[in-house]
N, C-alpha and C positions, 0 to 999 in steps of 0.2 A: 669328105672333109679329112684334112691330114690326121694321123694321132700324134705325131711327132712334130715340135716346133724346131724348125732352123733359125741361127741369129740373124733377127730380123729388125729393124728399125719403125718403128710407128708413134702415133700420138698421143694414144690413149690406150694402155694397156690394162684392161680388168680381168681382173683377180677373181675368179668365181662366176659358174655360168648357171645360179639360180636365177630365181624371177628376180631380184634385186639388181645382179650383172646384167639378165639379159635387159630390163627397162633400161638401165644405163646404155648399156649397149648401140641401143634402138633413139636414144636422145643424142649421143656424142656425131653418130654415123648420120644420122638427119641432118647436122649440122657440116658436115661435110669433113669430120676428122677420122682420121685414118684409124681406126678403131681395130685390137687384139683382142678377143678371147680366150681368156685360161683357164680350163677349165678342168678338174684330178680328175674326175670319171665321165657320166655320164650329165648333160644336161638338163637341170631339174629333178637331180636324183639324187638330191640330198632331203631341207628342208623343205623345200619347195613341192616334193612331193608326198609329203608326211603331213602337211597340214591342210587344213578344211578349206579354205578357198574364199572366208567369208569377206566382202567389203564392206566394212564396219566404220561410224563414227564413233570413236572414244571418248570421252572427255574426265579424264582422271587428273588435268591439267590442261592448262589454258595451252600447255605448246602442244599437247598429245590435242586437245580438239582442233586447233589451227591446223595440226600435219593431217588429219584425216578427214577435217574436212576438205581442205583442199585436193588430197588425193582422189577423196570418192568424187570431187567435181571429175578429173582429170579420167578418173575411169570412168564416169558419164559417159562424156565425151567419145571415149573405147569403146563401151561394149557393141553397138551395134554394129560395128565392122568386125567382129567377132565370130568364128565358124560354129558352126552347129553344135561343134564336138568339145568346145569352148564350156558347154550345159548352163549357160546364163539363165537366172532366173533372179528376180529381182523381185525377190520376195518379203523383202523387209526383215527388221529384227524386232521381237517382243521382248522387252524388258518383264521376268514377272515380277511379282511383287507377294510375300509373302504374309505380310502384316501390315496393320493400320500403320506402323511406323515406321514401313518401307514404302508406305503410299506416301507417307508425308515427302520421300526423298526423292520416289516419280515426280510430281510435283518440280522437284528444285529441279530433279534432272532437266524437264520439260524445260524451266526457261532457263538453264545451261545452255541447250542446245538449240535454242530460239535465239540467243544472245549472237549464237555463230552463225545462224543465219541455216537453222536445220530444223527441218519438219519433224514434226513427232505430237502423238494423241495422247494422252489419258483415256483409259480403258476402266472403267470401272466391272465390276465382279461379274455381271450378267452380259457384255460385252465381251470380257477376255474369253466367257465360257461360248460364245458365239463363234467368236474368231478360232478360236482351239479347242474345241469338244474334250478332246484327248488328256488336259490337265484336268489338275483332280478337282473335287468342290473341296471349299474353304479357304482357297487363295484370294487374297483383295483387290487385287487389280494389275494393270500395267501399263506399259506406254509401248506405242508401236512406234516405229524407226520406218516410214514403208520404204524409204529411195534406196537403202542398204539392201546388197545384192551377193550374188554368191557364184566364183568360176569357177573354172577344173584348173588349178593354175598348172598342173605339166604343159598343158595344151598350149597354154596362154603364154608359158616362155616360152614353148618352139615359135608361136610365131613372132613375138618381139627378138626374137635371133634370126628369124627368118627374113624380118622388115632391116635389121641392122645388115644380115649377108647381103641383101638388093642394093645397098649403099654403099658397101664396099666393104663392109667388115669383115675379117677372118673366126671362125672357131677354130680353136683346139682344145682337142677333148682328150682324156685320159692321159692330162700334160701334170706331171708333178711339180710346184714351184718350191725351189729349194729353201731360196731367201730372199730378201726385195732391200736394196739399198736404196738410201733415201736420195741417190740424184736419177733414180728412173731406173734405174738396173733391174732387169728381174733375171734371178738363177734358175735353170730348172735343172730337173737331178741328171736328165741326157746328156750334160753338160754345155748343151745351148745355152741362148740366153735371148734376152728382150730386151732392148735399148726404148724409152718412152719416156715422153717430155712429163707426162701424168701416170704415174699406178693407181687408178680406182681399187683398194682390196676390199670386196665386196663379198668375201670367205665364211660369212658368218660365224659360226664358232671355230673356226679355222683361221679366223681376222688377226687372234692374236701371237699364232704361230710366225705372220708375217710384216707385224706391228707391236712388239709384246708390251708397250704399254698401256694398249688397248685395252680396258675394263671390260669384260666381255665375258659371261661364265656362261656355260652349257646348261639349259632348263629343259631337262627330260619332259617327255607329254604323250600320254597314249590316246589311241581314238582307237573305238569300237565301227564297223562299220557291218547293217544291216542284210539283209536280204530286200526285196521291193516289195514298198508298202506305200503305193501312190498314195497322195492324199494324205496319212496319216498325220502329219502333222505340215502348216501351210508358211510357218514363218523360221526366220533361224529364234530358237527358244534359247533366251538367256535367263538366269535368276539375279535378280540385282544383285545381291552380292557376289557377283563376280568380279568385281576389280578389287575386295577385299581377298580372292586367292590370287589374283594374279600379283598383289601387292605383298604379299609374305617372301620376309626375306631370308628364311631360311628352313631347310626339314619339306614337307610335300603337303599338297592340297589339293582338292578334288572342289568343282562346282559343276552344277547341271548347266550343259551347251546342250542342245541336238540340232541340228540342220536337215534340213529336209534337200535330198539331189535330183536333179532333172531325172533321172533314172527311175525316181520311184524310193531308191535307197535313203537311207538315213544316218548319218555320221553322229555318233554320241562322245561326246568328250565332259570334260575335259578334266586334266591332270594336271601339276607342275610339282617337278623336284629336281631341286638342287643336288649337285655330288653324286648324282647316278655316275654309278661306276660302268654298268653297260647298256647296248643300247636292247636287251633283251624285254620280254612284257612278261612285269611280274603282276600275274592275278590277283594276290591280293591290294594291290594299286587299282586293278581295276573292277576287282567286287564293289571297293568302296565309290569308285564313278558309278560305276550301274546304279548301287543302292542312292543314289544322290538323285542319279536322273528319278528312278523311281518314286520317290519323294515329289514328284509333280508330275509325273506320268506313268498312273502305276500299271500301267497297259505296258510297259518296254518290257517290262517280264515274259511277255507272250513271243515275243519277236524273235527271229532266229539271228543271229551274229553270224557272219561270212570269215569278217578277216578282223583279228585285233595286230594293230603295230606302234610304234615307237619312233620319236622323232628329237630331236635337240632343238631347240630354241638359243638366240645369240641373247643372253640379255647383259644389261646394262643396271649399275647399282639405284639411277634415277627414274628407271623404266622409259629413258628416249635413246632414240637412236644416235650413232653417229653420224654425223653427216659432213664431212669439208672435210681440210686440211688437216693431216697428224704432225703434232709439234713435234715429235722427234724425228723426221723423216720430210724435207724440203716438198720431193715432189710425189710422195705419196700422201694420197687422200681415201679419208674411210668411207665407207657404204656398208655398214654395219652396228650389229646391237638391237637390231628391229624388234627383238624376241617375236610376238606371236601377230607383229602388225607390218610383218614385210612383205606379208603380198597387198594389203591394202596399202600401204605407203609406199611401195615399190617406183610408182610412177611420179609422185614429189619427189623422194627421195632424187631421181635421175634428173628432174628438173631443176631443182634446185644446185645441182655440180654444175651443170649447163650453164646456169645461170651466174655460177661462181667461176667456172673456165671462162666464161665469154667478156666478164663484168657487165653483165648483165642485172638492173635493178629484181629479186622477186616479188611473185606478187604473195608472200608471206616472210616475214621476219625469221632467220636462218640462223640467228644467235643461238636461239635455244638449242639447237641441236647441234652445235659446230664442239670437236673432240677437246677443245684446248678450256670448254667449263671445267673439267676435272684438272687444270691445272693454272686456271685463275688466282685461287689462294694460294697459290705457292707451294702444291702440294705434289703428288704424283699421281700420274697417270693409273700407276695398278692398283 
């Protein structure tokens, strides 16, 4: 693959060669449009490879359940043409539950996600300790998630870059883009450039460098990850209040995640902060994730830690993504803001541009997510 872009003319030029580009990528090239990859480094080596892999239904809102559950159908459908190295394991998620009056909210969750048309148990106390030995006594219960599943997404975008290369698509990798005019133009710093009917900027927290009224701030996030400890724990563990840290809008929070990897290894997270100045791993951020996990798994204390790292998240002041048209820029369109659900919505996301390129009807309502809500009241973008 080149490093170097020549001024080339195509139809689809995207901006960013995470799992968010490359599912685009992999959607526009199937369709038979002449598809560019831009990509500053390497592929997948930003956020894409800094975050857990997990495919998750959300429901913090009616549009965040609609995007993900349609997406986890869509990756349904993926995983089993998926290689070995891909580590699928479709292991479900447990919701725990800490008190009788987070059981009351299991409960609501349950027919939330009944309502979208998503499977999920009620666990009660001698069940959850069934299904997970490893949490401590005194928790109340939970709810299982079991179709929720978990990849290696590096893997996973080399090969949706690799299904988009068989169609016809170009990478370029370690391509700087300068600036992106809103009739297709894109600059890059070698002084080439990219002539394109469509700019998908799909940059994640880079989105607004070449879109700046793009609401987009960086959310730091550290994960821990294990030594192999097969077995040790069977489901991704979440603590219900987890959408109450991913919902803080400002200063850092810490909830218990761990994920269990085809490997045997164990990914513990999680983190979020605003304003991180670098992308370093400050330990006291992650004393306080350990002592979190600990708090329902006090066995993590024994386990050795390999590697801790650091990762940006794109978020968005609503917590949804962008998705369509940017008002200030004709023929550029976002694919951006996912913060920590863009490898799970990676695949809507690409479907849903398709489906707005082609005029094509979806088959889910794309309002919620299109960039120009932040400028319905007559407001601005930033």
């Amino acid at each position: 693959m080149s490093t170097r872009a020549s001024d080339i003319r195509c139809e689809i030029a995207i901006v960013g060669g995470g799992i968010v580009g490359a599912a685009c990528a992999a959607e526009f090239a199937a369709e038979g449009c002449r598809v560019v990859v831009l990509e500053r480094g390497i592929a997948a080596g930003e956020a894409t490879s800094a975050g857990m892999g997990h495919l998750v239904v959300l429901d913090d809102s009616p549009a965040q359940l609609a995007l993900t559950v349609y997406a986890r159908r869509l990756w349904h459908a993926l995983l089993p043409q998926l290689p070995a190295d891909a580590e699928v394991d479709v292991c479900g998620t447990l919701w725990v539950a800490e008190s009788d009056e987070e059981m009351a909210l299991v409960e609501r969750k349950r027919d939330v996600l009944a309502g979208g048309g998503v499977a999920a148990e009620v666990l009660a106390v001698d069940e959850l300790r069934r299904a997970e030995p490893q949490l401590r006594a005194g928790l109340a219960g939970g709810l299982r998630v079991p179709d929720d599943a978990v990849i290696y997404p590096p893997t996973v975008t080399r090969l949706l870059l690799a299904r988009a290369a068989d169609a016809g698509a170009q990478l370029r990798t370690r391509v700087a883009v300068r600036h992106v005019e809103g009739d297709g133009r894109v600059h890059l710093a070698d002084g080439s450039r990219v002539q394109a009917d469509l700019v998908l900027n799909a940059a994640g927290t880079g989105a607004p460098a070449l879109s700046p009224a793009a609401p987009i701030r960086p959310r730091k996030g550290h994960l821990v990850i294990t030594d192999r400890y097969p077995g040790w724990v069977h489901h991704q563990l979440i603590e219900l209040g987890y959408l109450r840290s991913t919902q803080a809008a400002a200063g850092e929070s810490v909830a218990f995640n761990i994920q269990p990897r085809r490997t045997g290894q164990l990914l513990i997270g999680s983190s979020r902060q605003f304003d991180a100045e670098t992308s370093d791993v400050e330990m006291r951020v992650v004393a306080k994730m350990v002592q979190r996990a600990r708090e329902y798994l006090p066995g993590v204390e024994a386990l050795s830690a390999l590697r801790i790292w650091t990762g940006f998240r794109a978020a968005t002041p609503d917590k949804l993504p962008l998705i369509g048209p940017s008002p200030e820029q004709p023929r550029v369109w976002l694919a951006a803001g996912h913060e920590g659900l863009g490898i799970t919505t990676c695949l809507a996301t690409a479907r849903l541009l398709r489906d707005r390129w082609r005029g094509h009807a979806s088959e889910i309502d794309a309002a919620p997510y299109l960039p120009q809500r932040f400028t319905a009241a007559g407001g601005s973008l930033a």
